[in-house]
N, C-alpha and C positions, 0 to 999 in steps of 0.2 A: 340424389338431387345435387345440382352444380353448385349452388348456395352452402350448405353443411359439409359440401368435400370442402372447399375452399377455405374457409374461413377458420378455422383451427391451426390450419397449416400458415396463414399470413400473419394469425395474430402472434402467434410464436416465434417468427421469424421476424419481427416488428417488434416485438418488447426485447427480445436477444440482444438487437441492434441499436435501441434506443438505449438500452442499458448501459452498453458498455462503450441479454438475449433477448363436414362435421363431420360430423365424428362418421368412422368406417360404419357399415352400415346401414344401406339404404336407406326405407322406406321412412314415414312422419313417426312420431317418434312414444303419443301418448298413449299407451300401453293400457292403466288400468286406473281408471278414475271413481274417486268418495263423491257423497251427493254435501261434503259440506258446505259452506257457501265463506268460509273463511281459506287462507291460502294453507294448501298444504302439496310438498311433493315429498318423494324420498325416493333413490335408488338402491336398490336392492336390500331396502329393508332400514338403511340409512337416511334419517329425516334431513330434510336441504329448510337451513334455514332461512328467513328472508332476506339476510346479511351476506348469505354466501348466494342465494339465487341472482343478488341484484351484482355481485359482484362478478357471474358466470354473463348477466347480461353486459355490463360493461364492458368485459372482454371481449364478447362478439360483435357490440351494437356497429363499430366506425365498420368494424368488415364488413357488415351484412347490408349495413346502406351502403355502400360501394358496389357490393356484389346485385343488387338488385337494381343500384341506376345503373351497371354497367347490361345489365341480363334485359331488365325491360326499357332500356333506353327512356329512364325516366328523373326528371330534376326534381333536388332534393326540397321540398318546402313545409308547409306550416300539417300539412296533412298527408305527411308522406310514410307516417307509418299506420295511418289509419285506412290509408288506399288500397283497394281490393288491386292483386294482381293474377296471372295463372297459378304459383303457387299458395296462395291465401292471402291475408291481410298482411301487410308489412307487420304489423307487431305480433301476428302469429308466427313468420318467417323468423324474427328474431325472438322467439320464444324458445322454435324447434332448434334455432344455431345455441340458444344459451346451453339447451337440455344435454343438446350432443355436447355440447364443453364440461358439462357438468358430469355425464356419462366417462366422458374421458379422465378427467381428473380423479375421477373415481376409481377408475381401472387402475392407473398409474401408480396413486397413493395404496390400495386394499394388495399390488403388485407388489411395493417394495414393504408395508409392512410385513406381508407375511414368510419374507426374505430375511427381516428382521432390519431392513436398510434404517427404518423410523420407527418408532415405538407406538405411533399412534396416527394412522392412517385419515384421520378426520380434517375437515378443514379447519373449524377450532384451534385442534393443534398445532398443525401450518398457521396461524394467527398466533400463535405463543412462541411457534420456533422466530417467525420474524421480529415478533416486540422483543425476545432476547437478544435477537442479531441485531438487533438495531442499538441494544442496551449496548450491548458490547462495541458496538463502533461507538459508540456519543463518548462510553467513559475512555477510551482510546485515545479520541481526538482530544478529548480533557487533559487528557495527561502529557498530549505531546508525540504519543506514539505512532508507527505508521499502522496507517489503515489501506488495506487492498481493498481496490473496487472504489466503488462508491462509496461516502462514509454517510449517506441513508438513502432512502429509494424507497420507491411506492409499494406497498402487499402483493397487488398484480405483481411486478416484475421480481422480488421475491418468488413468487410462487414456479412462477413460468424458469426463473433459473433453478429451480430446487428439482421443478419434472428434469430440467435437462440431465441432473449433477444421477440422478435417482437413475436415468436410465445409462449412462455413462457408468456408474456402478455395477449395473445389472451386468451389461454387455462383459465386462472385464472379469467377469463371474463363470471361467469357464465352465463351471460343476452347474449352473443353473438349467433348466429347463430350454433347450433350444441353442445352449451356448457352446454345446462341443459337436463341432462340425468336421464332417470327414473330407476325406481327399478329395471323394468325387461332386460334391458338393460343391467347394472352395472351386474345382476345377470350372465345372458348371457356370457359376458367378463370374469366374474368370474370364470366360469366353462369350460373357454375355453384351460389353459391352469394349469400348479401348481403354486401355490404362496411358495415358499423359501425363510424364511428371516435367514437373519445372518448365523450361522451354528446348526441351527435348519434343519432338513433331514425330518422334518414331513408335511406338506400341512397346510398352515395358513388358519383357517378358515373366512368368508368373513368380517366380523368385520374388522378383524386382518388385513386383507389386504384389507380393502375398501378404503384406502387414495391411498395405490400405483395403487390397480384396476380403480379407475375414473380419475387419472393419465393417467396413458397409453390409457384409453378409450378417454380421450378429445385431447390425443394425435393425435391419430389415426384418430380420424373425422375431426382432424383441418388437417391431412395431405391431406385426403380424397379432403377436400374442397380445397386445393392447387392444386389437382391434376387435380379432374373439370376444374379449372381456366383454370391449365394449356394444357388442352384437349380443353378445347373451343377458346384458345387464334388464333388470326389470323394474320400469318407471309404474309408480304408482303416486295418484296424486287426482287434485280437482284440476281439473283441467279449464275449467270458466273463470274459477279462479284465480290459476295461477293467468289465466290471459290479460285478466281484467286489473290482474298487480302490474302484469308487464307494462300496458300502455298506460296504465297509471304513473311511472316511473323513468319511462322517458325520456331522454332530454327532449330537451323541446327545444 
């Protein structure tokens, strides 16, 4: 679906950039639904609480009205997430973007704790690791000291640069899973596309460009392995439920 490829990918590249920084996998997304009539989800066994689901929608919500006025050529207004379209309800469309963000982030984090990158792969956590970081810049800035980056910043973009820092880890990891690549491999990658550096207009030969070519190549398999994750992850949850939180919570 054009909606959930998109949208993961611009919110990422959007908070990266404000900073300073759906999910792979086809088809709809609700897998295996409780008849409770309170909100419950979890992926793969892991409970999504409502503080972290509304914070999966906020990360998707601006993308996914975008992506749906620009897909059904439709103006944003007072009932535009409650309008039926070809792919369901606007607040169903941004339910299925929150879930594949949630799916992702999942992947990500259960990826580098079991690498040992973070001790504790939950969102919780990630909400402790930032209220420290943020500790640690305030009493910085108290004291005089310099502070790199920003001296605070929102949880979202916390989070969105920590997936980055996690997979940048991964990659540099050559002994990991997918990260020792052979000759013909890097050659392959090499020849797949041009190498352009600086303003040189000539094709770099693979020397020249074999730091940036196993780059992009360890890139690309660590996404690969994110994506598996996130293909194989198993959403369990109310599904009326959790809809009827989503357009409850809204912006309006």
């Amino acid at each position: 679906m054009k909606i959930r490829e998109n949208v993961k990918k611009k919110y990422l590249l959007a908070v990266f950039a404000g900073a300073v920084i759906l999910a792979a996998g086809g088809t709809a997304a609700w897998l295996l639904w409780k008849g409770s009539s309170d909100f419950y989800l979890s992926i793969n066994g892991s409970e999504v609480s409502q503080e972290e689901y509304l914070a999966a929608v906020d990360a998707v919500e601006y993308d996914t009205k975008m992506e749906i006025q620009e897909e059904y050529d439709t103006p944003y207004g007072e009932d535009f997430w409650e309008k039926e379209y070809p792919d369901g309800y606007g607040y169903e469309i941004l339910a299925e973007n929150a879930e594949g963000w949630l799916k992702y982030t999942h992947a990500v984090y259960s990826l580098a704790e079991k690498y040992g990158d973070i001790d504790d792969g939950s969102y919780e956590a990630a909400v402790k690791r930032w209220e420290a970081d943020q500790e640690s810049r305030a009493e910085k800035t108290a004291k005089g000291e310099v502070v790199y980056g920003l001296r605070e910043y929102p949880l979202d973009v916390y989070i969105s640069y920590e997936i980055s820092m996690l997979k940048e880890t991964y990659c540099n990891d050559y002994d990991r899973e997918g990260m020792d690549l052979t000759e013909e491999e890097i050659q392959e990658h090499y020849e797949s596309r041009e190498w352009i550096f600086d303003e040189s207009e000539e094709n770099a030969d693979l020397e020249t460009a074999r730091i940036a070519v196993e780059r992009e190549l360890r890139e690309q398999k660590y996404d690969e392995i994110i994506a598996q994750k996130e293909q194989d992850s198993q959403v369990d949850g109310d599904r009326d439920a959790v809809l009827r939180f989503t357009l409850k919570n809204i912006s309006k």
